[in-house]
C-alpha positions in Angstrom: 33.0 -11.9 7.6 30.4 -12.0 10.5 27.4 -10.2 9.9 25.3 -7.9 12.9 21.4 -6.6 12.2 20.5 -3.7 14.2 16.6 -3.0 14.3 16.6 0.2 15.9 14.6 4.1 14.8 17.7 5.5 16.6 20.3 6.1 14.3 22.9 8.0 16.4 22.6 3.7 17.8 23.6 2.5 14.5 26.1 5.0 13.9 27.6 3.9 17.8 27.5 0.4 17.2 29.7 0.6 13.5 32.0 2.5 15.4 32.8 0.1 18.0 32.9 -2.6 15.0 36.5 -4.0 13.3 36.0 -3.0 10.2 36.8 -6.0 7.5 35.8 -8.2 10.2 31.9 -7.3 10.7 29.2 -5.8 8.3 26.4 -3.6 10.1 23.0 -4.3 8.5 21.0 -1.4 9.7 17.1 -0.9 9.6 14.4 1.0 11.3 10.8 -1.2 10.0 9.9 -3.6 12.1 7.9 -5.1 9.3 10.4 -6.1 7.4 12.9 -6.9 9.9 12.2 -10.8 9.5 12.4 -10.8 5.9 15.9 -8.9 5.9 17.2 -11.6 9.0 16.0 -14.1 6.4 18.1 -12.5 3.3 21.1 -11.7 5.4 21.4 -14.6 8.2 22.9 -12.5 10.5 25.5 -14.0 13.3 23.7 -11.7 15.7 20.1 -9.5 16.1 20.5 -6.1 18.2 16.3 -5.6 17.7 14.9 -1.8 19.7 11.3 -2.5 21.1 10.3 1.4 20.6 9.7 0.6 16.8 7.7 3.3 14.6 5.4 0.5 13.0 5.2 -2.8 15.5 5.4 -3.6 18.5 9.7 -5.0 19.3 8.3 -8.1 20.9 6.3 -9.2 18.3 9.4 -8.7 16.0 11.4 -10.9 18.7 8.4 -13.5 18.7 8.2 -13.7 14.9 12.0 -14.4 14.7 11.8 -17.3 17.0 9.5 -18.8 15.3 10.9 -18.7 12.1 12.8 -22.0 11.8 15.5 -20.0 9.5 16.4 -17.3 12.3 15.2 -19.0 15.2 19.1 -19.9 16.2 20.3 -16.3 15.8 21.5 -14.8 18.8 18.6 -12.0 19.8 19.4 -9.2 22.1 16.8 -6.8 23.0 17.2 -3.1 24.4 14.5 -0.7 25.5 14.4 2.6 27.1 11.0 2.2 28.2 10.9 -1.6 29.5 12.3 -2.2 33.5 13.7 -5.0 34.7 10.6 -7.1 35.6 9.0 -6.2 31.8 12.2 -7.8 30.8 11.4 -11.1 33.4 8.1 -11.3 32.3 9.6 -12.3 28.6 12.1 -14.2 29.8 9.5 -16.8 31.1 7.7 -17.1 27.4 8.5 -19.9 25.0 10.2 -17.3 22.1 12.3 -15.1 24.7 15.3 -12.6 23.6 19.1 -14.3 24.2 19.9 -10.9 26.1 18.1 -7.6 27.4 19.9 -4.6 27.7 18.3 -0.5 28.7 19.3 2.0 26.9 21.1 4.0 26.9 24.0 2.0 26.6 27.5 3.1 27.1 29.9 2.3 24.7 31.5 -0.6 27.5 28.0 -2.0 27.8 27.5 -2.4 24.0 31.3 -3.6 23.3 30.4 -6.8 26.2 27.3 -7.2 24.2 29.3 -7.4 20.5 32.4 -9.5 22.4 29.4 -12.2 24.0 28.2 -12.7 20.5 30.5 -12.1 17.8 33.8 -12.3 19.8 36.6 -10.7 20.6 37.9 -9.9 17.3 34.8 -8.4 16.3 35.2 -5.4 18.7 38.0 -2.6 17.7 40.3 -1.5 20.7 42.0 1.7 20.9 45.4 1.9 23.1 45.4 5.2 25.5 47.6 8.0 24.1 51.4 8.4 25.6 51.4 11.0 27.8 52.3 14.3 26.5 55.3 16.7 28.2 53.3 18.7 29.6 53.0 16.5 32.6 56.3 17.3 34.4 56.4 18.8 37.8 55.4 22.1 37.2 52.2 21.9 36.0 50.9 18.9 38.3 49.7 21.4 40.9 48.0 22.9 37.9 46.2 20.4 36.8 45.1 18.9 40.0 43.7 22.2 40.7 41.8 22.1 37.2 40.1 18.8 37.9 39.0 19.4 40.9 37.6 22.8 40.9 35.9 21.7 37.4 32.9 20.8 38.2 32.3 23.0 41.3 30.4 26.2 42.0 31.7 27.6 45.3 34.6 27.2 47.7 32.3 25.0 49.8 31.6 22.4 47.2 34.9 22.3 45.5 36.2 20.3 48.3 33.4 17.7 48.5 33.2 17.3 44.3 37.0 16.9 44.4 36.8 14.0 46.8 34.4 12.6 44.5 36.6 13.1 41.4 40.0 11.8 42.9 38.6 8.6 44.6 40.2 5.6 43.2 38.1 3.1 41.4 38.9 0.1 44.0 37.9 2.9 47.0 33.9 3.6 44.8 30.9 2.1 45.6 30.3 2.5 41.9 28.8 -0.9 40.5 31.0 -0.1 37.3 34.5 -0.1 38.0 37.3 1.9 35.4 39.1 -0.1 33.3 42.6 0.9 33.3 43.1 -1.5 29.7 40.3 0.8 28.5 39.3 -1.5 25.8 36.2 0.1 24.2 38.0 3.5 24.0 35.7 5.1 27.4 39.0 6.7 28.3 39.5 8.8 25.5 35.4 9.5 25.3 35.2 10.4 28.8 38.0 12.7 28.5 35.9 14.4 25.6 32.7 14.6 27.3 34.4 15.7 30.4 35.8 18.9 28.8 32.6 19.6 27.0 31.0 18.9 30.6 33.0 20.7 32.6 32.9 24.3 32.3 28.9 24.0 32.4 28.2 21.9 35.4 26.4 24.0 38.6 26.0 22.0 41.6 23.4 23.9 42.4 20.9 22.6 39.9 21.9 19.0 41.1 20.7 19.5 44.5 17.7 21.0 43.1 17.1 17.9 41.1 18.2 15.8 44.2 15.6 17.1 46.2 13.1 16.7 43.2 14.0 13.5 43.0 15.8 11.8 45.9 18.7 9.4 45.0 18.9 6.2 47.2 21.3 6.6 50.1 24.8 5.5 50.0 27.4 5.7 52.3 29.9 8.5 51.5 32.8 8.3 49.5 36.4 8.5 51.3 37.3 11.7 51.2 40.9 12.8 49.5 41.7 16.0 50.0 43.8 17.9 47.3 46.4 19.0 50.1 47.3 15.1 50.8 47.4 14.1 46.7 50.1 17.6 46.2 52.0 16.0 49.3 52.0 12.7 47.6 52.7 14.0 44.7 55.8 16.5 46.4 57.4 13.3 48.4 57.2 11.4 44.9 58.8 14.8 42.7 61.5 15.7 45.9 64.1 12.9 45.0 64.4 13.9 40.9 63.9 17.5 39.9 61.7 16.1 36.8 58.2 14.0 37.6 58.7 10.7 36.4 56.6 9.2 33.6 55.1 6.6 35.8 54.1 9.6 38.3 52.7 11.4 35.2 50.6 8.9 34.0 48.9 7.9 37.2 48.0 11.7 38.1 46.9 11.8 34.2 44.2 8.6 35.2 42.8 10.2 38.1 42.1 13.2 36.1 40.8 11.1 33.6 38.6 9.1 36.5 37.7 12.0 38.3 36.3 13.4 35.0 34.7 9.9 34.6 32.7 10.1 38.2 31.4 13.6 37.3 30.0 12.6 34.6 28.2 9.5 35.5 26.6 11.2 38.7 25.0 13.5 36.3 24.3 10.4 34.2 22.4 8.5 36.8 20.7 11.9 38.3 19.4 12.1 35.0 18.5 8.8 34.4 16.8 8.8 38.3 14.5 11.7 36.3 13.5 9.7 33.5 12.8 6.9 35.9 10.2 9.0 37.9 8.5 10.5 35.4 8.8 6.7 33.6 6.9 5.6 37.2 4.2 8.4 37.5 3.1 7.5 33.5 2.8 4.0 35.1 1.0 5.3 37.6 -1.4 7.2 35.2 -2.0 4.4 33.1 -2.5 2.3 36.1 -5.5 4.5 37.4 -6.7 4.6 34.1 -6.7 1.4 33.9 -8.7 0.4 37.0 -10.9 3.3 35.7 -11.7 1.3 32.9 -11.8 -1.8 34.8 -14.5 -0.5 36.9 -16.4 0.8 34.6 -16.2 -2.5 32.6 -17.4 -4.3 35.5 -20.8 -2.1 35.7 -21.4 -2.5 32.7 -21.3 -6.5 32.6 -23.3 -6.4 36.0 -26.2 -4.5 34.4 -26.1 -6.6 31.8 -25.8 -9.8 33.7 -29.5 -7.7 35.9 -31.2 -7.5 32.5 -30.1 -11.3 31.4 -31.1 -12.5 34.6 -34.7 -10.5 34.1 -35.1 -11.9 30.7 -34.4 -15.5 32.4 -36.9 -14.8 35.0 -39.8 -13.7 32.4 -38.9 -16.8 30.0 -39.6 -19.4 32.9 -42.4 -17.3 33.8 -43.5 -17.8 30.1 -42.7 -21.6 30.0 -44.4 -22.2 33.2 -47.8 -20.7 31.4 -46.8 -23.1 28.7 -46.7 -25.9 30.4 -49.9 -25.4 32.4 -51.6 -24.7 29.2 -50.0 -28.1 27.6 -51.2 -29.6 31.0 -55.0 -28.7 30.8 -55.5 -29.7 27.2 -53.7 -32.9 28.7 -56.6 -33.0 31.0 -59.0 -31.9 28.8 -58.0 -35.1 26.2 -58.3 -37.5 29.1 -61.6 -35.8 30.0 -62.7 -36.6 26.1 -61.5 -40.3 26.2 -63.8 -40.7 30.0 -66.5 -39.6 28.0 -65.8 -42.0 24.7 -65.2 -44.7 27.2 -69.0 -43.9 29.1 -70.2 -43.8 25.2 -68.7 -47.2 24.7 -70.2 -48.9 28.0 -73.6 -47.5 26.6 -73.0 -49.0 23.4 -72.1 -52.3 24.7 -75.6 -52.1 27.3 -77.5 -51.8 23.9 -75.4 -54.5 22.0 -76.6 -56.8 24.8 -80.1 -56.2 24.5 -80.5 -57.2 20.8 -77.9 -59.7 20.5 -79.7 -62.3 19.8 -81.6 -61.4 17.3 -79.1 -59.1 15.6 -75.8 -61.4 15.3 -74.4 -59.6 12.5 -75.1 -56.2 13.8 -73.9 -57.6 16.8 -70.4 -58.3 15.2 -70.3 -54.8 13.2 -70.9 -53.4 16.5 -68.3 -55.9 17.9 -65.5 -54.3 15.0 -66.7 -50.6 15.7 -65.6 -51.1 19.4 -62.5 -52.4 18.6 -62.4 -49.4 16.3 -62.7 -47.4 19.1 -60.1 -49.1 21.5 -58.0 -48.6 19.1 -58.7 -45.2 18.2 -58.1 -44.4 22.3 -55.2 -46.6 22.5 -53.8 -44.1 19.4 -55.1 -41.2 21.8 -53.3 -42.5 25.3 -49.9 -43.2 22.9 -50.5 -39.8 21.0 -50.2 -38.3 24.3 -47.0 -40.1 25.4 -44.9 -39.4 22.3 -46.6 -36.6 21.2 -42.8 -34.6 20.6 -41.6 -37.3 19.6 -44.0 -39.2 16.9 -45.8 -36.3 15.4 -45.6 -37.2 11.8 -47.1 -41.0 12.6 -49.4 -39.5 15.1 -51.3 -37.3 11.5 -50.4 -40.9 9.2 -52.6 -42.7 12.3 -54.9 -40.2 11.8 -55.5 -40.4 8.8 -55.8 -44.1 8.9 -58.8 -43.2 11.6 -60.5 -41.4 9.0 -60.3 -44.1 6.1 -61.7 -46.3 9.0 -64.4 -43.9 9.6 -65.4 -43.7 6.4 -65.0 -47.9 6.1 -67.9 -48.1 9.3 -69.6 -45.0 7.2 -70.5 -47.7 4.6 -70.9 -50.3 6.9 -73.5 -48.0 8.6 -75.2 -47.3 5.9 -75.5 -50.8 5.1 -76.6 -51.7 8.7 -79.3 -49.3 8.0 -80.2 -51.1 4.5 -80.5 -54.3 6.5 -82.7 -52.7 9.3 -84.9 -51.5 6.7 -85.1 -54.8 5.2 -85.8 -56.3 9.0 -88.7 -53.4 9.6 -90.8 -55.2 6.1 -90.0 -58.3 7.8 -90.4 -57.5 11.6 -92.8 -55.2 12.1 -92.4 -55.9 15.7 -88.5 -54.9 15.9 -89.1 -51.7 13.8 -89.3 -49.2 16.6 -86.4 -51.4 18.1 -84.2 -50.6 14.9 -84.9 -47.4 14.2 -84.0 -46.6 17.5 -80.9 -48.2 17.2 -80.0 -46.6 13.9 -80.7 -43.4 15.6 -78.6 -44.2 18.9 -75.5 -45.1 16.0 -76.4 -42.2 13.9 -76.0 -39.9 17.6 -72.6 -42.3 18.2 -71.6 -41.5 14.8 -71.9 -37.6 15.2 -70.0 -38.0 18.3 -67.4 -39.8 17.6 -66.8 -37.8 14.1 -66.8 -34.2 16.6 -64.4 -36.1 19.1 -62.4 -37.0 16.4 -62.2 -33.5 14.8 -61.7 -31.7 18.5 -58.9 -33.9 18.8 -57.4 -33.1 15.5 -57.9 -29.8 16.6 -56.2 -30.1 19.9 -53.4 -32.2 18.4 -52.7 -29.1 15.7 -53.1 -26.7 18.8 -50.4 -28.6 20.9 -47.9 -29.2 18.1 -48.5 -25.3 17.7 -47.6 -25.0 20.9 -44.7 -27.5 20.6 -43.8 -25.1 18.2 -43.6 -22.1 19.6 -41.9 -23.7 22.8 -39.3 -25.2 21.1 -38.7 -21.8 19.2 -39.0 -20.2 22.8 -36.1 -22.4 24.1 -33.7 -22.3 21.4 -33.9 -18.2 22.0 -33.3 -19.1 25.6 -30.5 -21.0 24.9 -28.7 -19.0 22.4 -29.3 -15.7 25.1 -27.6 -17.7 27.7 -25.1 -18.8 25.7 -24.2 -15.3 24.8 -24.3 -14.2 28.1 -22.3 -16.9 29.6 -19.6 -16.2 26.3 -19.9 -12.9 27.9 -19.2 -13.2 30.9 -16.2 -15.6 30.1 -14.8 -13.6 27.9 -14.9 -10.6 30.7 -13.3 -13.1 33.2 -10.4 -13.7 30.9 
């Protein structure tokens, strides 16, 4: 026994569909919950999905999307229906990867459904009901009768009975109906049409259709051939003259175009009212639409002001790193201006090393160490200013290397002083000399020790700065980065 799962909230659908079913042949699995719709296809593996995309709880193409991607119902044969979808909704998701088998609008007649069941299940899933035999009522006296009956039915006035029963006795091969009657009738539409006809008939006014017509304007089609009742009772007479009782095969065919003509009436008021719901369905659309572009808009100004304020805050960070960088450049100018001035110390050192250098060799070479000292002290300043970013934390180890040098010529310098004092008891002549020089060392000393300490000062100052400008420009780059997710995201 083949199995059928209908997702749908409509259950006048699922009562429609089991009728149309064989029983003993197919079992109707019926469900309105979208949510569990992919559990109970997994539980039942059904031959075939019928799945409604107006769900209560989820949206139907999510269901559809979940089933085809299950690898246990992913082969089940999916049809989808919607009375809200059109045509291009349903090409749109025929072009996605998990795609329905089959889209169908509802409503669906009961011919329309049975195709469906017969594409998927087969034929001997679909029950088919025979036409009844014709009763006796159909002899030759009450043809006229019911002629009359059918085509005054569905007709208000004199003036319109004669157009509606053209309508109703046009053969099917004579209609530019795009569905034709079945005469085999296999999905019972004979026997339903003939019961919707007489609970039809008696109510239909023309005149409300062409008030709805001019509401809503049908496309145009070229008019129906006309058959006048006058030429169908002369058929019928020339058939009736030769036997004095209508022949069953007479009786039947004016039973049919009773039966069609009943048929017609009701699917002009089926597709006037379907033209309705199609308008209104179109001016929603149209709503939503304007709404839409509404929001659209109104989206847009709002990602252009706050493109303006980004753009603003970009302006007044360059602004700021431009202040930065011409501070970073003066104290760059300032250290070189220092280093002029140790190096115009250093030529005045050498000018007084000179002098003496004779008779002070080994002052001469502690003076000769203390200037190396100090080319290498501004050879550390000129590479402190090249990798400054880069070699802070061996720029303060050099540093500190400086100072236990600086403290080593300390003790030198005070024992260079203890010799000069020794050289005053034993050159009186050379003690003015020395104590001059002491002094001019003592001044070079102080120098040095508040060139050294600006420095330190400036370095702390610039790594500060460093700092702060590296805290400046990660902020920078995490607002532009926003902005520019922003503005992607906005795009898409």
């Amino acid at each position: 026994m083949k199995t059928l799962l209908a997702i749908d909230p409509d259950a006048g659908f699922h009562a429609k569909v089991k009728e149309l079913l064989k029983p003993g042949q197919v079992e109707l699995v019926s469900t309105d919950n979208g949510a569990d719709a992919v559990q109970l296809a997994m539980d039942v593996s059904p031959d075939m999905v019928i799945l409604n995309l107006e769900l209560k709880d989820l949206n139907g193409f999510l269901v559809c999307s979940s089933l085809k991607k299950n690898p246990k119902t992913r082969d089940i044969p999916l049809v989808i229906t919607s009375s809200d979808k059109t045509e291009e909704d349903f090409d749109q998701h025929r072009k996605l990867k998990f795609r329905a088998d089959s889209y169908a609008r509802k409503p669906l007649s009961a011919k329309e459904l049975g195709s469906l069941l017969i594409d998927f299940l087969g034929a001997g899933a679909v029950q088919t009901k025979k036409a009844e035999p014709l009763g006796a009522d159909f002899d030759e006296e009450n043809i006229d009768k019911l002629l009359d009956s059918t085509f005054t039915a569905f007709s208000t006035d004199g003036s319109q009975s004669q157009e509606e029963a053209s309508i109703s006795s046009d053969p099917v091969e004579k209609r530019p109906e795009e569905v034709p009657a079945d005469d085999d009738d296999e999905f019972n539409l004979e026997m339903e049409l003939k019961e919707e006809g007489e609970d039809f008939a008696p109510s239909v006014d023309l005149s409300d259709l062409e008030e709805d017509e001019e509401e809503l304007p049908l496309p145009e089609e070229e008019p129906a051939p006309r058959v006048e009742t006058g030429d169908l009772e002369e058929e019928a007479g020339e058939k009736a003259e030769p036997d004095i009782k209508t022949s069953p095969e007479d009786a039947f065919k004016i039973n049919q175009l009773k039966q069609e003509g009943q048929q017609k009436a009701v699917q002009v008021i089926t597709l006037q009212k379907e033209n309705e719901f199609l308008k209104s369905e179109n001016r929603n659309l149209l709503m939503d639409l304007t709404s839409l572009k509404a929001d659209i808009a109104e989206r847009e100004e709002e990602l252009a002001q706050k493109k303006e304020v980004i753009e603003a805050e970009s302006t007044a960070i360059k602004a700021q790193l431009e202040e930065a960088e011409a501070e970073v450049s003066a104290a760059k100018a300032s250290a070189e201006e220092q280093a002029q001035k140790s190096r115009e110390m250093e030529t005045r050192l050498n000018e007084a090393t000179e002098e003496h250098t004779r008779r002070h060799q080994e002052l001469e070479a502690r003076n000769l160490k203390l200037e190396e000292n100090i080319d290498a002290l501004q050879k550390e300043n000129q590479g402190l200013k090249g990798e400054m970013e880069q070699n802070l934390v061996s720029h303060q180890e050099s540093l500190a290397e400086l100072n236990r040098q600086l403290l080593s010529e300390e003790n030198k310098v005070q024992e260079l002083e203890t010799t000069c004092q020794e050289l005053r008891d034993s050159e009186q002549s050379l003690k003015e000399q020395a104590e001059s020089i002491s002094r001019e060392f003592g001044e070079k000393e102080s120098m040095l020790m508040t060139t050294i300490e600006n420095l330190t000062k400036n370095t702390r100052g610039l790594e500060d700065e460093l700092k702060s400008n590296r805290e400046k420009l990660k902020h920078l780059a995490d607002i532009l980065k926003s902005a520019a997710e922003e503005v992607d995201a906005s795009e898409s």
